[in-house]
TORKOL-4160 file (C-alpha; in steps of 0.2 Angstrom, whole numbers, padded with zeros to 4 digits, m for minus):
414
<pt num="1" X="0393" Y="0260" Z="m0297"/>
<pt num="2" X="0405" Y="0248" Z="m0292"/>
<pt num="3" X="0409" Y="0245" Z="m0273"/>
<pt num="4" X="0419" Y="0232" Z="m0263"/>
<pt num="5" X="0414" Y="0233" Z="m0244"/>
<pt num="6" X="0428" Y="0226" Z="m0233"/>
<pt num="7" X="0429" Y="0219" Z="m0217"/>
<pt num="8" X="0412" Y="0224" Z="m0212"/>
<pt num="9" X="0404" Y="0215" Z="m0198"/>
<pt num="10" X="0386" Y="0213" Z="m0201"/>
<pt num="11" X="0370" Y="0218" Z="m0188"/>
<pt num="12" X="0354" Y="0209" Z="m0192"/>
<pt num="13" X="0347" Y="0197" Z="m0181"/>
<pt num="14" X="0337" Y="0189" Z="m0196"/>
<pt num="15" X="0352" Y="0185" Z="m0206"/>
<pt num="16" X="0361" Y="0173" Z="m0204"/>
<pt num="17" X="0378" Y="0183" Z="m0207"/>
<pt num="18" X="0372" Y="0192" Z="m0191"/>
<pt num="19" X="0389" Y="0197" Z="m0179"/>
<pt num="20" X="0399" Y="0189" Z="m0195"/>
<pt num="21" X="0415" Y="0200" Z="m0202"/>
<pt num="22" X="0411" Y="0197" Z="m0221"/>
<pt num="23" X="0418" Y="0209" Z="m0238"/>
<pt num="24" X="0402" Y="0213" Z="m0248"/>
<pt num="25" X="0404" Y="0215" Z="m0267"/>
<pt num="26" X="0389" Y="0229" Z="m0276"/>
<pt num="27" X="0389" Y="0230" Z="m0294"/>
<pt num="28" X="0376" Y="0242" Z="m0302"/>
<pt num="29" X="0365" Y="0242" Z="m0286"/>
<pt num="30" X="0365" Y="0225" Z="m0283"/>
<pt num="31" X="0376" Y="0212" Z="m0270"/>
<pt num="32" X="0383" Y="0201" Z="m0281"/>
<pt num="33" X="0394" Y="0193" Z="m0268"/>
<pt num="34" X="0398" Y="0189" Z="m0251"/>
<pt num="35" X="0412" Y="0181" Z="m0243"/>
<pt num="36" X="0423" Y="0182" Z="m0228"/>
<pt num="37" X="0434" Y="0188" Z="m0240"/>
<pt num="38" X="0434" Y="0193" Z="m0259"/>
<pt num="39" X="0447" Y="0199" Z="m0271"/>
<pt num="40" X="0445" Y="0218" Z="m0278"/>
<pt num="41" X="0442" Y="0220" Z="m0296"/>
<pt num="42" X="0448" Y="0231" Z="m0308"/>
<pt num="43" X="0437" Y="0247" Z="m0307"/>
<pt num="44" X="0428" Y="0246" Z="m0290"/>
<pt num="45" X="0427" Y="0256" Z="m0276"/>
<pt num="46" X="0435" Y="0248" Z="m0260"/>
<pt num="47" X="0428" Y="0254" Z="m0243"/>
<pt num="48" X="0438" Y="0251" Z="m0228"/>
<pt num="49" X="0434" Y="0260" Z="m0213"/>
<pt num="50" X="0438" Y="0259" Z="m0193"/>
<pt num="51" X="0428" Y="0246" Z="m0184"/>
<pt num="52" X="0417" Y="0246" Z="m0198"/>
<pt num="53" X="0397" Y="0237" Z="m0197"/>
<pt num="54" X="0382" Y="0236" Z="m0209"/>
<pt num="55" X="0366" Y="0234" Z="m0205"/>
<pt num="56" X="0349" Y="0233" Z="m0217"/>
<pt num="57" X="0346" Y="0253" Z="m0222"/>
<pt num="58" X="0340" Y="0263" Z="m0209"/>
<pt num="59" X="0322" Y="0273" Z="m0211"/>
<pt num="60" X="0312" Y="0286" Z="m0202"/>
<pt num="61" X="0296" Y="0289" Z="m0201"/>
<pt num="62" X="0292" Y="0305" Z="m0196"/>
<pt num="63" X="0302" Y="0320" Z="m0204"/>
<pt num="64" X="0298" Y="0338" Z="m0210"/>
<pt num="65" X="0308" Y="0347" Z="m0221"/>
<pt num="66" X="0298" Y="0364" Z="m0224"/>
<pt num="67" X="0300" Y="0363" Z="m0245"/>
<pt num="68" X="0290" Y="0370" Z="m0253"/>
<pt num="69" X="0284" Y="0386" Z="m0244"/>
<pt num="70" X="0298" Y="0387" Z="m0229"/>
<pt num="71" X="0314" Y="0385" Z="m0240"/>
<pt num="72" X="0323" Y="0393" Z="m0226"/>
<pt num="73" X="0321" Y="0380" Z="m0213"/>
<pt num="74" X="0327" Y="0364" Z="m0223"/>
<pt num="75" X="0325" Y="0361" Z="m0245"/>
<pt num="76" X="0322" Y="0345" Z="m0249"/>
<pt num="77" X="0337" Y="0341" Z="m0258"/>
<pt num="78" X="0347" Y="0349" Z="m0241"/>
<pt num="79" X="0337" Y="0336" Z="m0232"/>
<pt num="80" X="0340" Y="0321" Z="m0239"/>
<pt num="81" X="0359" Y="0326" Z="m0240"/>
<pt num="82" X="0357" Y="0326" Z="m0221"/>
<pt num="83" X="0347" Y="0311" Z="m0219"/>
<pt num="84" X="0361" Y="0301" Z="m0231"/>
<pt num="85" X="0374" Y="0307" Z="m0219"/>
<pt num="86" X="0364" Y="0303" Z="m0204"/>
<pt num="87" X="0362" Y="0285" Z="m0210"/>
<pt num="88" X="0346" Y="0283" Z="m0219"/>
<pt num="89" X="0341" Y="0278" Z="m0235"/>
<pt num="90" X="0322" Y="0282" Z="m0234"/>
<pt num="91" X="0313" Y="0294" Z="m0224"/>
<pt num="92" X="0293" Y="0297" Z="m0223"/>
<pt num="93" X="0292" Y="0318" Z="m0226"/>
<pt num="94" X="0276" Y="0323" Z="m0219"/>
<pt num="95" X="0269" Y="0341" Z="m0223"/>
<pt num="96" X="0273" Y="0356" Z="m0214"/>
<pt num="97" X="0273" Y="0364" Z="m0230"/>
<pt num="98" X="0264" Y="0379" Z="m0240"/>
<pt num="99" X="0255" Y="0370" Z="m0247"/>
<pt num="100" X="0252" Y="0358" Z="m0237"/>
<pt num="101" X="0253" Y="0339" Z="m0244"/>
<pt num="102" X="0236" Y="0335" Z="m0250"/>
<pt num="103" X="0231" Y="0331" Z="m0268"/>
<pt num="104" X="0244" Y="0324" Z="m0282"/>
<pt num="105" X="0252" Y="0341" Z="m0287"/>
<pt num="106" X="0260" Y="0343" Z="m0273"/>
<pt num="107" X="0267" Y="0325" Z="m0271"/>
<pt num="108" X="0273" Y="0327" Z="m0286"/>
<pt num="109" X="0284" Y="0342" Z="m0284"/>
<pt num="110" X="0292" Y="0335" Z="m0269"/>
<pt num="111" X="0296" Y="0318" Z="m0278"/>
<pt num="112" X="0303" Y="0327" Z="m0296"/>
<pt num="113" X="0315" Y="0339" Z="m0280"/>
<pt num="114" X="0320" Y="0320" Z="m0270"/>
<pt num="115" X="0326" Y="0313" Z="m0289"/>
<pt num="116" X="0343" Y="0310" Z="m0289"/>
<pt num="117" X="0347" Y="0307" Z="m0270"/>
<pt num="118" X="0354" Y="0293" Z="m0261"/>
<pt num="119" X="0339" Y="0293" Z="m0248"/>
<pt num="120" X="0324" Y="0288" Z="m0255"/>
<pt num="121" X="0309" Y="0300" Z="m0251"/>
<pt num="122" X="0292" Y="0293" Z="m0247"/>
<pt num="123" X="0277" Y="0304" Z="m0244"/>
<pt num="124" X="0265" Y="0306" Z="m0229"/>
<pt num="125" X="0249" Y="0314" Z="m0238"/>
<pt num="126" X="0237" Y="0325" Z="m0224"/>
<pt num="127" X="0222" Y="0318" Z="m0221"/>
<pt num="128" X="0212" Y="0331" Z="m0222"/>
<pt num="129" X="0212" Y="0347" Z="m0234"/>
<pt num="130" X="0226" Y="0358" Z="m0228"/>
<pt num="131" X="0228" Y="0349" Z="m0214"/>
<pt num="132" X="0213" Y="0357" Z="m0206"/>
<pt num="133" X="0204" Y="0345" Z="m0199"/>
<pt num="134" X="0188" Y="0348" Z="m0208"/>
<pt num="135" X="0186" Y="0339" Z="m0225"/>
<pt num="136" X="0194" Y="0321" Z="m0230"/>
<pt num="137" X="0209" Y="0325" Z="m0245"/>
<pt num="138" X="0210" Y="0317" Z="m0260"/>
<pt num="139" X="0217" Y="0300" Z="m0252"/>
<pt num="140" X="0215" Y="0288" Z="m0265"/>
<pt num="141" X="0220" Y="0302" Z="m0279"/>
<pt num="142" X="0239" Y="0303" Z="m0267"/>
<pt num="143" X="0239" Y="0283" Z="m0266"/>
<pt num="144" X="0240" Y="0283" Z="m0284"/>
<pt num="145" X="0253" Y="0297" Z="m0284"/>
<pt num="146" X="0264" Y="0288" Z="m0272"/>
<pt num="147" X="0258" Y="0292" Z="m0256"/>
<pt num="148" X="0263" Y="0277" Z="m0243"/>
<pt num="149" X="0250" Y="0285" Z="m0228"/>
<pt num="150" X="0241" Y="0300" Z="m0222"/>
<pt num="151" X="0238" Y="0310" Z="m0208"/>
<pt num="152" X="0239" Y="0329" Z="m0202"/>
<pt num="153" X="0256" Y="0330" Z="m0195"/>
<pt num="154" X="0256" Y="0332" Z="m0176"/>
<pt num="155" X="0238" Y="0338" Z="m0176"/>
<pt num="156" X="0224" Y="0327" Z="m0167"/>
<pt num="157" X="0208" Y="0323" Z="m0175"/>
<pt num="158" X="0195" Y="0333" Z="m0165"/>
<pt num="159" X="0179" Y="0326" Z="m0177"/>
<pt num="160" X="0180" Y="0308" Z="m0172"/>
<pt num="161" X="0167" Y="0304" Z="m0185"/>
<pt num="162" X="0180" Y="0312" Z="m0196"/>
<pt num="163" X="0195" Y="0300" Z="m0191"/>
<pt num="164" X="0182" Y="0284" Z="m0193"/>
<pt num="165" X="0176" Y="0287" Z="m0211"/>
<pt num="166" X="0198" Y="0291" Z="m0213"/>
<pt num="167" X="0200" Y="0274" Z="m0206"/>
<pt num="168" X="0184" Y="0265" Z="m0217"/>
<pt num="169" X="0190" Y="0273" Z="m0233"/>
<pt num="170" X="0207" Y="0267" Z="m0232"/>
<pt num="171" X="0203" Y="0248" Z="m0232"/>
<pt num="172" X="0198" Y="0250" Z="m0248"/>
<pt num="173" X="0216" Y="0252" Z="m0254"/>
<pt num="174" X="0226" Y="0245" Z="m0237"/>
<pt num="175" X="0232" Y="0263" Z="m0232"/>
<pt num="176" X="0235" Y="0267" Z="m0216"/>
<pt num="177" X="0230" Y="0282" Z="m0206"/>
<pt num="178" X="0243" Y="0291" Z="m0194"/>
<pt num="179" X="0233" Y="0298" Z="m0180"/>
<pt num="180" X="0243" Y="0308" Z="m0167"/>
<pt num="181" X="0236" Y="0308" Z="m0149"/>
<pt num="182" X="0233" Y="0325" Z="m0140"/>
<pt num="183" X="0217" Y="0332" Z="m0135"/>
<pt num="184" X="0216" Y="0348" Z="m0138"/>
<pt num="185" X="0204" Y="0355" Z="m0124"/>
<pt num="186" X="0214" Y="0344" Z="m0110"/>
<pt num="187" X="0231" Y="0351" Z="m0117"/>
<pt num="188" X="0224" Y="0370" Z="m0118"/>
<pt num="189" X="0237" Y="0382" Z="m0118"/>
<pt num="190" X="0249" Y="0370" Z="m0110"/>
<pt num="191" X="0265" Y="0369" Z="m0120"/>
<pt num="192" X="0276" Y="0360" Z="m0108"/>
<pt num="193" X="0273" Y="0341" Z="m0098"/>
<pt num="194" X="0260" Y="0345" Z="m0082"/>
<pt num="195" X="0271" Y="0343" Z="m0066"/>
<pt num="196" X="0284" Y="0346" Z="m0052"/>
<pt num="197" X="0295" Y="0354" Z="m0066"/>
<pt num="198" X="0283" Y="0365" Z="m0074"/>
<pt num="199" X="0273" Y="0371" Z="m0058"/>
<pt num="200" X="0292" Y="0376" Z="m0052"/>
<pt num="201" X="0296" Y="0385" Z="m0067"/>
<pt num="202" X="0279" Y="0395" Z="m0069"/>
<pt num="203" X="0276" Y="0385" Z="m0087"/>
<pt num="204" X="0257" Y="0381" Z="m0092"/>
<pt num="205" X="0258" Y="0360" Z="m0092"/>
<pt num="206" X="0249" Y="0347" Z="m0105"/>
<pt num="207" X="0242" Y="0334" Z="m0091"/>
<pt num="208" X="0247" Y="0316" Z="m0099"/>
<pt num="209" X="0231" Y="0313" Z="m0099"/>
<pt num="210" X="0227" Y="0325" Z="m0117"/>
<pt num="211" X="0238" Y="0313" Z="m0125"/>
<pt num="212" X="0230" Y="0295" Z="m0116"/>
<pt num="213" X="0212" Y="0301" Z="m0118"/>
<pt num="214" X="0215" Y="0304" Z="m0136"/>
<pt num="215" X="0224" Y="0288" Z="m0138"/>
<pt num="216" X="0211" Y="0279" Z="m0133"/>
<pt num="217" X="0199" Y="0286" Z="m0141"/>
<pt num="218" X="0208" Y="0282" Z="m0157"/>
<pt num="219" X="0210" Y="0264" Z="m0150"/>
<pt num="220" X="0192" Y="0261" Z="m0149"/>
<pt num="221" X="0188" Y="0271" Z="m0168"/>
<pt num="222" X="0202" Y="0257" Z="m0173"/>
<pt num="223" X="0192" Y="0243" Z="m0166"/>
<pt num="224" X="0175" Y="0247" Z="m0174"/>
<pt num="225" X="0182" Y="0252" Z="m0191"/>
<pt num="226" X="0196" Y="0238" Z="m0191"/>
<pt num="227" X="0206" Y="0248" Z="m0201"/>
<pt num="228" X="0225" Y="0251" Z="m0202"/>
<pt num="229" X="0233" Y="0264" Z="m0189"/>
<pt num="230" X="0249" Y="0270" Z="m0185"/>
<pt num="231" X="0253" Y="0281" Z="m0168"/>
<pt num="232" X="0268" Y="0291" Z="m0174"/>
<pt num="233" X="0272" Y="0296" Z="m0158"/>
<pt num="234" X="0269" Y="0293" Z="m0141"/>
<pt num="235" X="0277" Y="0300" Z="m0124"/>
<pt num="236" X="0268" Y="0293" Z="m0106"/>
<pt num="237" X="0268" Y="0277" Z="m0097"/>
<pt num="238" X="0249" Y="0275" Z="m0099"/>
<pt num="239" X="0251" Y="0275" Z="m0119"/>
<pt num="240" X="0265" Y="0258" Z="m0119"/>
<pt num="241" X="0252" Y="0251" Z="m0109"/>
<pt num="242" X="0237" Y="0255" Z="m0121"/>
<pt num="243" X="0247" Y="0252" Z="m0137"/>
<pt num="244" X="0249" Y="0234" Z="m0130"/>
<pt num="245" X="0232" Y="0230" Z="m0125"/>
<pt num="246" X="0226" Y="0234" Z="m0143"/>
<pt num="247" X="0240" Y="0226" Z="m0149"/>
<pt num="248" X="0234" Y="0210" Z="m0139"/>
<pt num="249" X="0217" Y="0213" Z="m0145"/>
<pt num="250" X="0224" Y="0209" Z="m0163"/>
<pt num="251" X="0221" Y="0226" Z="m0169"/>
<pt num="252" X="0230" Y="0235" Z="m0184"/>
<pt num="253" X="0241" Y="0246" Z="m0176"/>
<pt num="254" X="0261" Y="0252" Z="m0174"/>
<pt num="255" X="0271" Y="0262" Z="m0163"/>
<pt num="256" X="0285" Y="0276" Z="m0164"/>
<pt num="257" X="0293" Y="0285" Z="m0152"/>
<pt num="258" X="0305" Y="0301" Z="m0154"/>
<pt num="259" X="0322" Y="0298" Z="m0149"/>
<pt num="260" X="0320" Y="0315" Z="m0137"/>
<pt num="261" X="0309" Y="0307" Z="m0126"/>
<pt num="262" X="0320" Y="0290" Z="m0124"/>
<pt num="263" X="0335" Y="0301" Z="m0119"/>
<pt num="264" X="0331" Y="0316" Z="m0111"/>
<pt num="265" X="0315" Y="0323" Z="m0098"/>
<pt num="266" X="0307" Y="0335" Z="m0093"/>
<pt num="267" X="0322" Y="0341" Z="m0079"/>
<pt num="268" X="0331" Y="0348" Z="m0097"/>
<pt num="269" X="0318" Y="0364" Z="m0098"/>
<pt num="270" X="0327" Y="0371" Z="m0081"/>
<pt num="271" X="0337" Y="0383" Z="m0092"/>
<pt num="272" X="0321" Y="0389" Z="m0105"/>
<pt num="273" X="0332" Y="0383" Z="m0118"/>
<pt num="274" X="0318" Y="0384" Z="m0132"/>
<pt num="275" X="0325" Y="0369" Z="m0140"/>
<pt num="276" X="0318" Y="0358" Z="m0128"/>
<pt num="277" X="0300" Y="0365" Z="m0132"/>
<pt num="278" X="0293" Y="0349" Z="m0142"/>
<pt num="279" X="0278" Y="0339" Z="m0146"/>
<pt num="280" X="0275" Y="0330" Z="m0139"/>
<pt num="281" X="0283" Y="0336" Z="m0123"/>
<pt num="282" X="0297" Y="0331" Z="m0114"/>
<pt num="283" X="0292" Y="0320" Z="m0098"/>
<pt num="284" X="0297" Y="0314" Z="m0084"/>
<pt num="285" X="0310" Y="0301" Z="m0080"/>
<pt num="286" X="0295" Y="0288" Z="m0074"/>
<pt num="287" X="0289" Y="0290" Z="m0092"/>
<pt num="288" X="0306" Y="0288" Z="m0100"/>
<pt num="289" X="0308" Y="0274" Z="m0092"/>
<pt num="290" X="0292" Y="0264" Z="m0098"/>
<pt num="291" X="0295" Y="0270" Z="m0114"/>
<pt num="292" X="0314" Y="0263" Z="m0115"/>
<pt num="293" X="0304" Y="0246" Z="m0110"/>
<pt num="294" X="0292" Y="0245" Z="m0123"/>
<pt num="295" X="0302" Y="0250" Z="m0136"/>
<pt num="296" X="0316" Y="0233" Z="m0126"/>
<pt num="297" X="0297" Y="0220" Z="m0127"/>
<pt num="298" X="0292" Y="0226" Z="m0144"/>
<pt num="299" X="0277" Y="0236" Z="m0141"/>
<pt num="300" X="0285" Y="0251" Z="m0149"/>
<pt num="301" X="0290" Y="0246" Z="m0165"/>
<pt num="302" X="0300" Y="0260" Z="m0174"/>
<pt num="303" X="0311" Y="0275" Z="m0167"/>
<pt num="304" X="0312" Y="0293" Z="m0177"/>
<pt num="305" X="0323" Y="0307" Z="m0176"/>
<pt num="306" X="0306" Y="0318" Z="m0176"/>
<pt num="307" X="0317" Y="0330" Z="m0186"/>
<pt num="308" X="0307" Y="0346" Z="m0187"/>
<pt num="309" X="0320" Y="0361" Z="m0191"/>
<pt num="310" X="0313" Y="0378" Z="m0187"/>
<pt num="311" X="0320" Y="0396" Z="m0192"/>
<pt num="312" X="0331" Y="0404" Z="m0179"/>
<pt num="313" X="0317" Y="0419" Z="m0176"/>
<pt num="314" X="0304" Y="0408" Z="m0173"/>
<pt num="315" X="0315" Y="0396" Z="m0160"/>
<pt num="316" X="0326" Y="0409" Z="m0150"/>
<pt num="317" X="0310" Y="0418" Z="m0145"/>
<pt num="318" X="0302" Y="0418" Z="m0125"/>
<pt num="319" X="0301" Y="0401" Z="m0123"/>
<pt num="320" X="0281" Y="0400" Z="m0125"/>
<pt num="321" X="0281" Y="0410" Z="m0140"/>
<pt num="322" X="0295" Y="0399" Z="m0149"/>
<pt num="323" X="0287" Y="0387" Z="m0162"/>
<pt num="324" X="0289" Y="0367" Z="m0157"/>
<pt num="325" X="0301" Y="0355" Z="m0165"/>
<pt num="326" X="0320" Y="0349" Z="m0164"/>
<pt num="327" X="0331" Y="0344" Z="m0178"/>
<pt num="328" X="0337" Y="0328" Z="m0176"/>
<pt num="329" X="0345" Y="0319" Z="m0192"/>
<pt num="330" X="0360" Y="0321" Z="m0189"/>
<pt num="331" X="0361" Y="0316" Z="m0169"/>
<pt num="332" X="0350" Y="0300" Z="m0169"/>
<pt num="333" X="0361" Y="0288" Z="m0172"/>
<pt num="334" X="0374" Y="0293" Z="m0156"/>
<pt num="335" X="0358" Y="0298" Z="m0144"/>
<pt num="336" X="0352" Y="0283" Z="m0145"/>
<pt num="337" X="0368" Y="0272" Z="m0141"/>
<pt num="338" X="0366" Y="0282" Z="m0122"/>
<pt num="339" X="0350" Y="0271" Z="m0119"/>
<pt num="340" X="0347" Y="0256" Z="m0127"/>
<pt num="341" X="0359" Y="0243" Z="m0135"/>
<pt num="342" X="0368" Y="0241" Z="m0150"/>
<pt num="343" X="0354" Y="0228" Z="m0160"/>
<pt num="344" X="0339" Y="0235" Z="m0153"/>
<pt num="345" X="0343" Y="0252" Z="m0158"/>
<pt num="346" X="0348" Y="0245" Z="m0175"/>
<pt num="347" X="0331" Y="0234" Z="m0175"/>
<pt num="348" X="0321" Y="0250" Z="m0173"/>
<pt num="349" X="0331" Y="0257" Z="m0187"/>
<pt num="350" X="0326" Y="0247" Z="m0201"/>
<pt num="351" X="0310" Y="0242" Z="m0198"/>
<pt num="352" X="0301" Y="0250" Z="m0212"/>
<pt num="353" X="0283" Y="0243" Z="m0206"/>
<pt num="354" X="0273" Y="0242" Z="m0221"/>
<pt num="355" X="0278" Y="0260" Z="m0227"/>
<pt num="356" X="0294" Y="0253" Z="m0236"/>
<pt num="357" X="0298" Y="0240" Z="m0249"/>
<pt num="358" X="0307" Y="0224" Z="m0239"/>
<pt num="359" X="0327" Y="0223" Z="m0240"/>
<pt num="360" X="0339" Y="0210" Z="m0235"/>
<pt num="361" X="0358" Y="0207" Z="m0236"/>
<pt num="362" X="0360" Y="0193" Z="m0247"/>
<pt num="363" X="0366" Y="0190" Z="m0266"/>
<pt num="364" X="0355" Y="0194" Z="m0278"/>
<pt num="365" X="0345" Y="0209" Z="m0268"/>
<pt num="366" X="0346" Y="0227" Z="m0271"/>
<pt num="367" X="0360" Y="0235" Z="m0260"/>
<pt num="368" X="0352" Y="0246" Z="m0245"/>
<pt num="369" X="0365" Y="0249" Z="m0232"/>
<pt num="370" X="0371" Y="0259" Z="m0218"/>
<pt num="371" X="0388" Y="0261" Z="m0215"/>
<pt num="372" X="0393" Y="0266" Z="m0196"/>
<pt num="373" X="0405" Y="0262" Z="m0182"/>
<pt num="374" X="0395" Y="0259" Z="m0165"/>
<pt num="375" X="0412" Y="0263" Z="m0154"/>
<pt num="376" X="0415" Y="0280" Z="m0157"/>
<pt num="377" X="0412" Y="0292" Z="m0144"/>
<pt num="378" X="0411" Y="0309" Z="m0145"/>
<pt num="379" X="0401" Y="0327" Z="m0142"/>
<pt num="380" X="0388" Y="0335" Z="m0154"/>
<pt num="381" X="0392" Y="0351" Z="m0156"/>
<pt num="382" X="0385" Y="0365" Z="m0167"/>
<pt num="383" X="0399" Y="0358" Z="m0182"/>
<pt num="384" X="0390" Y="0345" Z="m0182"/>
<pt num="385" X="0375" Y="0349" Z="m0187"/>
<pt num="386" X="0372" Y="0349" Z="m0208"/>
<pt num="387" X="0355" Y="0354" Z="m0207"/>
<pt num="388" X="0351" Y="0374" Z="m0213"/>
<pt num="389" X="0341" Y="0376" Z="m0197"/>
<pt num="390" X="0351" Y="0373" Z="m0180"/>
<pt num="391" X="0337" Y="0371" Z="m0167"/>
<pt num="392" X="0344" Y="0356" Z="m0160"/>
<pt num="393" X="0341" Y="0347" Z="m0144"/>
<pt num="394" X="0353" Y="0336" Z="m0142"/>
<pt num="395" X="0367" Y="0349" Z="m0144"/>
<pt num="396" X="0381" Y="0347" Z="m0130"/>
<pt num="397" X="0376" Y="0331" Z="m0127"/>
<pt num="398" X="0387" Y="0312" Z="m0127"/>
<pt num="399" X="0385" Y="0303" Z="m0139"/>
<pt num="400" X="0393" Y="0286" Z="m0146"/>
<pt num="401" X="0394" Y="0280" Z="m0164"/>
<pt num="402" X="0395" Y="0288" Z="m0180"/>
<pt num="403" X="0387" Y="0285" Z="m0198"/>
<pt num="404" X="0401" Y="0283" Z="m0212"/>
<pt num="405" X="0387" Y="0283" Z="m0227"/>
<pt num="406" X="0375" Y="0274" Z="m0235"/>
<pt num="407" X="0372" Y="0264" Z="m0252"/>
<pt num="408" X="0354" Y="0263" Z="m0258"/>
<pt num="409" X="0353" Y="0255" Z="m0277"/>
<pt num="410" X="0365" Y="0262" Z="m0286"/>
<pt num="411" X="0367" Y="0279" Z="m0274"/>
<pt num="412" X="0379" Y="0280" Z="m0264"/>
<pt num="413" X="0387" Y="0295" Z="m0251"/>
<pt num="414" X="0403" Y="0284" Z="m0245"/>
C-alpha cells in the first residue's frame, strides 16, 4: 500500500507537527516522509480531502459485538468495518458473547474472525468463568493468547475476596483488572438514575450511591493488593472525585467514561424511548457537568463509544423489559464535538493506556491514523448508522465532524 496524504493539518499536542498543514507519504505501512509539501510518485494513492486533519489512531476501550453466539446483533467482521468507518484502528471487544470470552479457544476464534481488518481487535477476557462471578478463569492461559485485560463486562464483583485474589494474581504478569462499579443490592430493581425524573415518570431509580459505594470498595481492594485497575466506566460526581483521590494516593488506576453520559441526562428518558435505557444510567445535568470536568483536569483518561448493539425485539420492548445498551461507533466522534473541544476530544481518542502498543506521527514509525474533518456539521440520522443493530442513542441528535477513514499498517478504508 502506497499513500500520499496531502494537505493535512496534524492534531497532537505531543508532536511537534501539532496545528502544522504537513503531506505525509506511507509506503508499505510505514511513514516514510513528511514535509509541508511532497511530490506524488508513480503508483501512490493521493488523498485530498475538505479541511482535512490526522491525529494519532483513535481507540476504544469498551466495545461488544455479540460474535460468536448473537450474530444478529453485530459479527465481528461488521464490527470492525464500523469501527474503521467510525475512526478507530483498535478497539478492546469485551464478551457479551455465547460463549463467553474465558480460556484461549475462544480468544482465538474471535482473533482468526478480526484477521484481515483495518482495525486491530484486542481482547478483554472475563474474569471469572462465564462471566459469573464465581470461579477466577483461565487468566494467565488468555495473556498468553493475546488477552490485553479481564473483567466481567459491566457486572460488579459481589465476592470482594474474589476481585482481590483477581487483582494479586495479575501482578504476576502486569495485567490489569477492569472492575465496573455498581452494587447490586443498593441498585435492586432500579434500571433508571434515582431522582426528580424517575419519581415523575413512575421508573424504579439506581441511587448513585450503588455505583460510589462499589467504587470505593474497589479503591480500597486496590490499595491493599497494589495491583493494576481500570474503571471502565463511571457516571456520578462523587466517582471524578474518588477516582482523583486514589489517583493522588499513587494508586494503579485509569478512568473512562461513555460518551452518553458527557452529552446527554437523565431529562432524555421523558419520552420512554428505550434507547436511552443504559448502564450505567443516564444522570443528571450536575453529574454531566463534573464529569465534562474531570475528563478537561485529566482525572478521566479515556472516552468510549460504549457501543453495545442490541436486537430490535429485545430494545423496542416496555421500557423496563428492554435489554441495556446503545450503539455508538458510528456517532462518537460528532457527539463529542457538542461538549468538549477539538484536542481534548482527540487526546481521549488516542490514549491507548497500557492496552495498546505506543504510535506516533513521525518517519520511520508504523502508520496509524485517523482521517476526519472537525468542521462539519450535521444530523445522525438512521442512514447513518452501518451498524446491523439500530438501537441508537444519539439518533436525531447534532452533531459536528466527520470521519474520512483510517490507515493502520498496511490497512487502510480511505
Amino acid at each position: 500500500m502506497r499513500l500520499l496524504i496531502k494537505h493535512a493539518t496534524v492534531l497532537d499536542k505531543e508532536n511537534r507537527l501539532h496545528n502544522q498543514k504537513i503531506d505525509i507519504e506511507i509506503t508499505d505501512g510505514i511513514i516514510t516522509a513528511i514535509d509541508a509539501s511532497i511530490h506524488p510518485k508513480e503508483g501512490y494513492q493521493i488523498i485530498e480531502k475538505e479541511n482535512l486533519h490526522v491525529s494519532k489512531g483513535w481507540i476504544d476501550t469498551s466495545v461488544v459485538f455479540g460474535e460468536p453466539g448473537f450474530e444478529t446483533t453485530e459479527t465481528i467482521q461488521n464490527g470492525l468495518k464500523v469501527a474503521a468507518k467510525s475512526g478507530f484502528t483498535d478497539v478492546l471487544v469485551h464478551s457479551n458473547t455465547n460463549p463467553a470470552i474465558d480460556n484461549q479457544s475462544v480468544i482465538h476464534l474471535i482473533q482468526n474472525k478480526a484477521q484481515g481488518q483495518a482495525t486491530q481487535l484486542h481482547v478483554v477476557g472475563c474474569m471469572t468463568k462465564n462471566s459469573e462471578g464465581v470461579d477466577l478463569a483461565e487468566l494467565y492461559d488468555m495473556k498468553n493468547a493475546g488477552a490485553v485485560a479481564f473483567g466481567d463486562y459491566k457486572k460488579p464483583t459481589s465476592n470482594a475476596n474474589l476481585l482481590k485474589i483477581a487483582l494479586q494474581y495479575t501482578q504476576d504478569f502486569d495485567g490489569t483488572v477492569f472492575a465496573f462499579p455498581m452494587n447490586k443490592d443498593i441498585k435492586g430493581k432500579g434500571f433508571v438514575n434515582e431522582g426528580v425524573v424517575s419519581t415523575r415518570l413512575g421508573m424504579k431509580g439506581i441511587p448513585a450511591l450503588a455505583e460510589e459505594l462499589d467504587l470505593e470498595r474497589n479503591l480500597s481492594l486496590l490499595a491493599y493488593t497494589n495491583g493494576k485497575m481500570h474503571v471502565p466506566m463511571i457516571s456520578t460526581l462523587k466517582s471524578v472525585s474518588l477516582i482523583k483521590e486514589a489517583k493522588a494516593k499513587g494508586l494503579q488506576v485509569t478512568c473512562g467514561v461513555s460518551v452518553n453520559n458527557l452529552v446527554i441526562t437523565e431529562e432524555e428518558l421523558v419520552d420512554f424511548n428505550s434507547n436511552t435505557r443504559l448502564m450505567p444510567p443516564l444522570r443528571t445535568e450536575t453529574d454531566r457537568q463534573a464529569l465534562l470536568a474531570g475528563v478537561l483536569e485529566g482525572t478521566i483518561d479515556v472516552i468510549t463509544s460504549d457501543h453495545c448493539p442490541v436486537n430490535i425485539e429485545n430494545k423496542r420492548l416496555e421500557y423496563d423489559l428492554a435489554d441495556y445498551g446503545s450503539i455508538g461507533l458510528e456517532s462518537i466522534f460528532g457527539a463529542l464535538q457538542t461538549v468538549l473541544p477539538l484536542e481534548t476530544s482527540i487526546e481521549k481518542l488516542t490514549n491507548g493506556l497500557q492496552f495498546t502498543e505506543k504510535s506516533t506521527l513521525e518517519v520511520g514509525q508504523k502508520a496509524k491514523l485517523t482521517l476526519f474533518n472537525p468542521a462539519i456539521e450535521w444530523t445522525f440520522e438512521s442512514q447513518d448508522i452501518l451498524s446491523f443493530s439500530k438501537n441508537a442513542v444519539m439518533l436525531g441528535k447534532k452533531m459536528k465532524g466527520k470521519v474520512y477513514g483510517i490507515v493502520n499498517g498496511e490497512k487502510s478504508n480511505l
